[in-house]
Backbone bond lengths (Angstrom), bond angles and torsions (degrees), N, CA, C in turn:
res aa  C-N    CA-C-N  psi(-1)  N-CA   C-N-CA  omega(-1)  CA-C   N-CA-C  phi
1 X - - - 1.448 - - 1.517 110.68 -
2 X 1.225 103.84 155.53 1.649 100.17 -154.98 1.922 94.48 -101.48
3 X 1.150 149.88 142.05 1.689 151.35 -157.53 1.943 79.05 -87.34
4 X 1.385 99.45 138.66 1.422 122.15 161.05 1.160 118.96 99.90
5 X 1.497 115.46 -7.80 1.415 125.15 170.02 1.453 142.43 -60.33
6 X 1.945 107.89 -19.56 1.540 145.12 -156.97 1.314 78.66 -140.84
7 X 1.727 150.68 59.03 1.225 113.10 171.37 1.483 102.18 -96.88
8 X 1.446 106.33 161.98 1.498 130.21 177.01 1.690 90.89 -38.28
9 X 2.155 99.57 125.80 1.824 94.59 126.65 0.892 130.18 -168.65
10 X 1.410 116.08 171.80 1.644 114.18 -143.26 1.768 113.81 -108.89
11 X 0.980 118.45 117.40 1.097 145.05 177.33 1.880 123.96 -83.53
12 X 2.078 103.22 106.93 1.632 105.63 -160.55 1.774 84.28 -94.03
13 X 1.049 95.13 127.06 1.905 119.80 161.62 1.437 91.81 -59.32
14 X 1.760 128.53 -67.79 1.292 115.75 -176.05 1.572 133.84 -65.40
15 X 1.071 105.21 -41.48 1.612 108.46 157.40 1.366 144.12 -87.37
16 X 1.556 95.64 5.29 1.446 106.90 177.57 1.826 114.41 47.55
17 X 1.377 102.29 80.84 1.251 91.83 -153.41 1.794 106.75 -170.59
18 X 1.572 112.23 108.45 1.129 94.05 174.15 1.932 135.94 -77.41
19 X 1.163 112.63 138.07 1.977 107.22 163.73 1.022 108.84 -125.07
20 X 2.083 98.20 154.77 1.528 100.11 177.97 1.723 123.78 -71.38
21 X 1.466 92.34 -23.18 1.755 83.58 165.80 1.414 108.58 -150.33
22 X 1.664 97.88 -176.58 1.295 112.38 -153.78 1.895 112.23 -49.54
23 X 1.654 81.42 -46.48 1.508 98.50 -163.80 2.017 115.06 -65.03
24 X 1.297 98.23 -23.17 1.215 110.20 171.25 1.714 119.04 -100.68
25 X 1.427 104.05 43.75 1.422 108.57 168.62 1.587 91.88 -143.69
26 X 1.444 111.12 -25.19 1.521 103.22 178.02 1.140 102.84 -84.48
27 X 1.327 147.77 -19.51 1.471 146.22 -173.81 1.767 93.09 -77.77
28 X 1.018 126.28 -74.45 1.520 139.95 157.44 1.539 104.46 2.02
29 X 1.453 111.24 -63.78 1.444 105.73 -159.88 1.406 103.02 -101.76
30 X 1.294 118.23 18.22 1.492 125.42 -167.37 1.617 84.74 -95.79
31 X 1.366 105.43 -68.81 1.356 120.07 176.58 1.533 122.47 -37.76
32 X 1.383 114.61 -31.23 1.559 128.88 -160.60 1.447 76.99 -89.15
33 X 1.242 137.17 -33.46 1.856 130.97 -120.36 2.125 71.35 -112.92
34 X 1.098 137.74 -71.77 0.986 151.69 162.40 1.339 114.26 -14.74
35 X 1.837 131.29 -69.71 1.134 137.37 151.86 1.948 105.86 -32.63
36 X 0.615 106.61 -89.33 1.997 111.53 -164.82 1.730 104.22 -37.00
37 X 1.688 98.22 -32.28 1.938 89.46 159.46 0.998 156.45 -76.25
38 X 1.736 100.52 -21.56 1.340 123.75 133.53 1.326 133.02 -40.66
39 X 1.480 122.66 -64.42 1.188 141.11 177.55 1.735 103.74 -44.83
40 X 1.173 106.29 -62.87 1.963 110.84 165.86 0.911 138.78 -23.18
41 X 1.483 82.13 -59.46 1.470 115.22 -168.03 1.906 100.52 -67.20
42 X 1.379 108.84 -41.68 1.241 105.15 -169.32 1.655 102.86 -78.64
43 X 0.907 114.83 -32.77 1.804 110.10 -171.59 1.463 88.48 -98.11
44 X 1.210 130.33 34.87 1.601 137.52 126.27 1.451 113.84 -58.90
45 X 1.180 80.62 -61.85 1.611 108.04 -161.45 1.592 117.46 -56.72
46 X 1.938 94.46 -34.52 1.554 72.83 -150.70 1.793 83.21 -101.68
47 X 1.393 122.11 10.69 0.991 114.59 175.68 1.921 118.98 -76.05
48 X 1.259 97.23 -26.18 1.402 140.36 -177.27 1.999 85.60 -54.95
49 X 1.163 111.61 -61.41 1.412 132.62 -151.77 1.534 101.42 -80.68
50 X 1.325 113.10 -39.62 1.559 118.81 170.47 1.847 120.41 -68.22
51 X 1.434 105.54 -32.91 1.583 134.25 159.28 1.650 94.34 -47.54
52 X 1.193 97.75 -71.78 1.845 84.76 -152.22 2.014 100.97 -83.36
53 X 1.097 107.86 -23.00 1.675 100.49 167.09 1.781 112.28 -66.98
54 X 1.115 111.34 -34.57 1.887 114.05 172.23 1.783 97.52 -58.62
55 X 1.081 113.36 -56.47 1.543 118.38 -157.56 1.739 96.64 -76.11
56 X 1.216 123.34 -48.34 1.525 92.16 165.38 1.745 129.30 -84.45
57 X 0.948 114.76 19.37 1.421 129.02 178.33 1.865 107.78 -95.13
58 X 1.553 91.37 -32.76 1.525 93.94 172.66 1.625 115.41 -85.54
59 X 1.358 96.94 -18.27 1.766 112.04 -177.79 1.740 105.48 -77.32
60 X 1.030 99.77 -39.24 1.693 98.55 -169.47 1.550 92.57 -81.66
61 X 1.367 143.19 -43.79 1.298 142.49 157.87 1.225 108.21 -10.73
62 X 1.711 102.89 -90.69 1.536 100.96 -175.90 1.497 127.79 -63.05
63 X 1.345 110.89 1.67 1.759 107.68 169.14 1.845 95.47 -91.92
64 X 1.154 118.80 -8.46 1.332 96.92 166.52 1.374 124.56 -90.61
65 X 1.345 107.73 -19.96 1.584 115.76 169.21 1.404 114.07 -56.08
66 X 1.595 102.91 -56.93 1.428 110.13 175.48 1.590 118.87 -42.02
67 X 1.314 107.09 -70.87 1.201 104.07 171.27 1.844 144.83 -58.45
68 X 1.421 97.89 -17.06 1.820 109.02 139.61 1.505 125.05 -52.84
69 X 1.726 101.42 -65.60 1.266 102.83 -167.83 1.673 96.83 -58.74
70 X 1.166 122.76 -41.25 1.904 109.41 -174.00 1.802 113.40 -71.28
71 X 1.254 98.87 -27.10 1.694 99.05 165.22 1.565 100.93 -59.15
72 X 1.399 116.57 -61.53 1.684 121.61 -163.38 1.645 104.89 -47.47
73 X 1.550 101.37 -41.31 1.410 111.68 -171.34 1.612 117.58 -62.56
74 X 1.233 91.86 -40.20 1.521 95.87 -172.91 2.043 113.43 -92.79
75 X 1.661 100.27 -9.43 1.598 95.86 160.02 1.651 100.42 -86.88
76 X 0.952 158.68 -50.93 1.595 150.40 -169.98 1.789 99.71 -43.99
77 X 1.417 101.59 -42.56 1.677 102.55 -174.01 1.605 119.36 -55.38
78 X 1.455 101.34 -55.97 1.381 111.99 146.37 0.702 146.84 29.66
79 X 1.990 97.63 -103.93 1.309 133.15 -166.86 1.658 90.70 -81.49
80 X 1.629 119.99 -42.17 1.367 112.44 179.75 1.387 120.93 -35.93
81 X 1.406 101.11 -63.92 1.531 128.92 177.59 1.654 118.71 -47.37
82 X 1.181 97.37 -58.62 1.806 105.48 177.66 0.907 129.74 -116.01
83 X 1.655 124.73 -1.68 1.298 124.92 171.08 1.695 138.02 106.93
84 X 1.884 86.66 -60.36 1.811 112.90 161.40 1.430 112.84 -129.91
85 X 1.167 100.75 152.25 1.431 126.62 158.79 1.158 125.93 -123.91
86 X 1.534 138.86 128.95 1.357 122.69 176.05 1.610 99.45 -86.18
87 X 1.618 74.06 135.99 1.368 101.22 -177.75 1.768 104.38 -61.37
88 X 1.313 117.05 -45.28 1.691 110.89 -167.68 1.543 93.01 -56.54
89 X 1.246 142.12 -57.52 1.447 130.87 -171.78 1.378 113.08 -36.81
90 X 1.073 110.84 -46.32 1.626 132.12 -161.22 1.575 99.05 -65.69
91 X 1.191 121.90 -46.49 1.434 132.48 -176.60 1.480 107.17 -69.73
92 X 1.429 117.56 -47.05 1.636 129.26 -171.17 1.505 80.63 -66.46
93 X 1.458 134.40 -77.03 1.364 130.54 -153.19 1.311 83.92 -40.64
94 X 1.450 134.71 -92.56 1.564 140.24 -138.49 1.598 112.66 -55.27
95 X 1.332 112.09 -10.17 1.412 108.77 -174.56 1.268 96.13 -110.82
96 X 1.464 131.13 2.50 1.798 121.70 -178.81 1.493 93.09 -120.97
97 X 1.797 127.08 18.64 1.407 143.06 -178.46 1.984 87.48 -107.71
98 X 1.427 104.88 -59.27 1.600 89.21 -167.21 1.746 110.90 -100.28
99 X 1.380 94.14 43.97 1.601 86.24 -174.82 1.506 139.00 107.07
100 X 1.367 108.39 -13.97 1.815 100.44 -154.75 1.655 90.97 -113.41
101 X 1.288 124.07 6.27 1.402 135.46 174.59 1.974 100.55 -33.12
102 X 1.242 102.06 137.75 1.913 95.51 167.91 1.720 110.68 -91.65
């Protein structure tokens, strides 16, 4: 029988995947093993990033509540106090409050 005919080969469980040798199936899955820690690693990250953008999205929320309910609070006082308010002011204030001011 002639040498090289039966040669060794190596077979990755994780990559499903034959090589002719050892060292080039462990490099293979080193690499594969390396990639997927990356990959983790990043939807670590950006999960990490969605965490703290939710939590100040809920933070700036409730400072807007706050600051309604103390607007609301302080028009009821007001109306206690004086009776009327024109309403067009009331609208100009709230629209030069979220922006649409000229």
């Amino acid at each position: 029988m002639k040498e090289g005919i039966f040669s060794m080969k190596y077979y990755s469980e994780t990559l499903k995947k034959i090589y002719d040798t050892q060292e080039e199936l462990i490099s293979a899955e080193c690499a594969y093993k390396k990639k997927l820690d990356e990959q983790k690693k990043k939807e670590a990250e950006e999960a990490e990033r969605l965490t703290k953008l939710k939590a100040e999205k809920e933070k700036r929320l409730q400072e807007i509540d706050e600051a309604r309910e103390a607007y609301n609070k302080l028009l009821r006082n007001y109306w206690k106090d004086y009776g009327d308010y024109d309403i067009g002011s009331a609208f100009r204030s709230l629209f030069n409050i979220i922006g649409f001011d000229e």
